[in-house]
C-alpha positions in Angstrom: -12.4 -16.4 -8.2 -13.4 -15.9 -4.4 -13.6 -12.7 -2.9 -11.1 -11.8 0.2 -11.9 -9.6 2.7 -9.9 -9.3 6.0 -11.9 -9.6 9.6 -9.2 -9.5 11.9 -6.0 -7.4 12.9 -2.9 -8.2 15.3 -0.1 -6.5 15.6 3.4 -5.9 17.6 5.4 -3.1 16.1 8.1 -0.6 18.2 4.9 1.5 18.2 3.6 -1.1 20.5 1.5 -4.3 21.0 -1.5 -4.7 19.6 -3.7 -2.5 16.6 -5.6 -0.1 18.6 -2.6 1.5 20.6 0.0 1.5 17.5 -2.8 3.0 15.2 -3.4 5.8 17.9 0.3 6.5 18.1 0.6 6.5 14.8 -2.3 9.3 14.4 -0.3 11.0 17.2 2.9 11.6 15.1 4.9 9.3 17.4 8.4 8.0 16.7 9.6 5.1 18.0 13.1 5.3 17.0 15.8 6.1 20.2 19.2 4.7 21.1 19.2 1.3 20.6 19.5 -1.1 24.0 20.2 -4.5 24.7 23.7 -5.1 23.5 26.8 -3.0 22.6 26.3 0.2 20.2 29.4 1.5 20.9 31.0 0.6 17.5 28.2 1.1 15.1 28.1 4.2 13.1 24.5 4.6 13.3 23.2 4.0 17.4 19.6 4.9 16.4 16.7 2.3 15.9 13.3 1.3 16.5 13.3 -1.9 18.9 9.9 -3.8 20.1 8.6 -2.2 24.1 8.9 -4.8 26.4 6.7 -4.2 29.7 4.3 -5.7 31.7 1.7 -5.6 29.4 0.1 -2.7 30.0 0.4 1.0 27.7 1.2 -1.4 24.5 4.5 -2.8 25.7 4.9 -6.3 24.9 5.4 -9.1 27.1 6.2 -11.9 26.0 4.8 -14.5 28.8 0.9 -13.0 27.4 1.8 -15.0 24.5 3.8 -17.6 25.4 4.6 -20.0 28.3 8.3 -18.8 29.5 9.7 -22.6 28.7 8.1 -22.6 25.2 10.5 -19.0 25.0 13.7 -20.4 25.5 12.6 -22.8 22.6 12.0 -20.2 20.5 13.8 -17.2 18.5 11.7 -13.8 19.9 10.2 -13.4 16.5 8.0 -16.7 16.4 7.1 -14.8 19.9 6.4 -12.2 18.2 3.9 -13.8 15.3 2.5 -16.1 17.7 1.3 -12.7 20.0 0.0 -11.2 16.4 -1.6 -14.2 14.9 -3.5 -14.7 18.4 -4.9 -11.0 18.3 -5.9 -12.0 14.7 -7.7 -14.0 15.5 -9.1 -12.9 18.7 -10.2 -9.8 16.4 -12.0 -11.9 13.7 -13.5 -14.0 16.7 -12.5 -17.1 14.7 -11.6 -20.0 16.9 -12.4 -23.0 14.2 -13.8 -26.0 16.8 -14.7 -28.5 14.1 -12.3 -30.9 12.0 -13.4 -29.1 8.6 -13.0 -25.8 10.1 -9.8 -26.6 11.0 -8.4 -28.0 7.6 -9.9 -25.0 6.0 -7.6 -22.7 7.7 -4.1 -22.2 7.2 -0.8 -19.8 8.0 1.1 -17.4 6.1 3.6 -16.3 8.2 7.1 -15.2 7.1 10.2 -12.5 8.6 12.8 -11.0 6.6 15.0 -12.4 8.7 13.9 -14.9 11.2 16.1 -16.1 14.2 19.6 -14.4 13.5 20.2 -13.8 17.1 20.1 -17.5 17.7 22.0 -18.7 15.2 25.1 -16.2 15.2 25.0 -17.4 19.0 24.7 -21.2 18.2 27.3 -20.7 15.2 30.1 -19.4 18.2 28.3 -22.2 20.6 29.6 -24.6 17.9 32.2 -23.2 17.3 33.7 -22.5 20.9 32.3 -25.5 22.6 31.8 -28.4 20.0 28.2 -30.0 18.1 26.9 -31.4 21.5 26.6 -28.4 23.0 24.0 -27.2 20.8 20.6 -27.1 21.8 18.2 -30.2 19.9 15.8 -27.4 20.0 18.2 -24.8 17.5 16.7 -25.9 14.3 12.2 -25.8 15.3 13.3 -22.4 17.2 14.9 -20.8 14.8 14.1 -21.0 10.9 11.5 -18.9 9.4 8.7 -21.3 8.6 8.5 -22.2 11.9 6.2 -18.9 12.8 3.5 -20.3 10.5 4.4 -23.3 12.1 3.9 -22.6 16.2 0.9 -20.6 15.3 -1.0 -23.1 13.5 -0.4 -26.2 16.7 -0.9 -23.2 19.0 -4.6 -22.5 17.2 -5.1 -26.1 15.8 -4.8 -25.5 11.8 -4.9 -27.5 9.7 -4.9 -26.1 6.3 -1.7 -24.8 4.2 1.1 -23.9 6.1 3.6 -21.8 4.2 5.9 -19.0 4.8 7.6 -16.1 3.0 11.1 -14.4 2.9 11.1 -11.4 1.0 13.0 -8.9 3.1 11.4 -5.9 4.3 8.0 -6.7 2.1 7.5 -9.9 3.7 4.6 -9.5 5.4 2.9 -7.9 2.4 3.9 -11.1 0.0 2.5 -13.1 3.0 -0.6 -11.7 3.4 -1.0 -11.5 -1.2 -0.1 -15.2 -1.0 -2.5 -16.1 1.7 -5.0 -14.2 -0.2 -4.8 -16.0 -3.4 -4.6 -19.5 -1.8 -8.2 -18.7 -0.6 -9.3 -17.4 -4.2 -8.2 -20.3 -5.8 -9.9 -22.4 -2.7 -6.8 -24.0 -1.3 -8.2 -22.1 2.0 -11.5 -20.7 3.5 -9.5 -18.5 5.8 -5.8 -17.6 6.5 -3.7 -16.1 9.1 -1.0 -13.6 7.2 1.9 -11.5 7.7 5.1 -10.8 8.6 
């Protein structure tokens, strides 16, 4: 069997955006649990959570526009924002940008979520609900199921090899990142982008 080694990192955690800032805050003892925002706590017995830093960029908050064209967005569920900002640092980090057609069919995705786009589709489920089939968006199915993080990532890049995704609750991006690992062993793949 092949040996696997990994050459590059990406990250967006609610430590922050990107491997070197999240590593140092981890070292730091930081916590990035606080009240949650964005929609109505009120009613929930437990108000406390770790949410994602949005910002301009800068300190490790992530923005999402760095990533992704703001009409590609609204396409999209936040976490195929998410893996596509990840995947890209990856890469950026291994300094692999495959250019020829081999390259290219000799790299694949591994990218799953415990959960995907649940947002999206407990707001498309009342959409369909409230205001009938043709008022849901064409674009609800791509933008929202799980595979389609592996999926964005490898037209973003231009991969070609095995596309595949994982769902395996809260070790998700571990299973991605052993299966992606074995499909190279076995030589399904040179290299692989992985996680969750």
């Amino acid at each position: 069997m092949r040996r696997v080694v990994v050459t590059g990192l990406g990250m967006v955690s609610p430590l922050g955006c990107g491997v070197e800032i999240t590593w140092k805050r981890l070292l730091e003892g930081k916590n990035a649990a606080a009240t949650l925002t964005g929609f109505e706590i009120s009613d929930l017995a437990a108000q406390i959570g770790c949410q994602i830093p949005f910002g301009d960029g800068s300190d490790g908050t992530f923005n999402p526009d760095d990533w992704m064209e703001p009409k590609e967005q609204r396409k999209v569920d936040p976490f195929i924002v998410y893996a596509m900002a990840a995947a890209t640092q990856a890469l950026n980090d291994a300094g692999w940008h495959p250019e020829t057609e081999e390259d290219r069919c000799a790299t694949g995705t591994m990218i799953g979520s415990g959960i995907g786009g649940i947002a999206g589709i407990a707001e498309t489920a009342i959409t369909l609900q409230e205001r009938g089939p043709r008022r849901v968006s064409p674009f609800f199915i791509p933008g929202r199921l799980i595979n389609l993080a592996s999926g964005h990532v490898s037209i973003r890049h231009g991969l070609k090899g095995p596309n595949h995704s994982v769902v395996t609750a809260c070790s998700t991006g571990a299973h991605a990142i052993g299966d992606a690992s074995r499909l190279i062993m076995f030589g399904d793949a040179d290299v692989m982008v992985a996680g969750g």
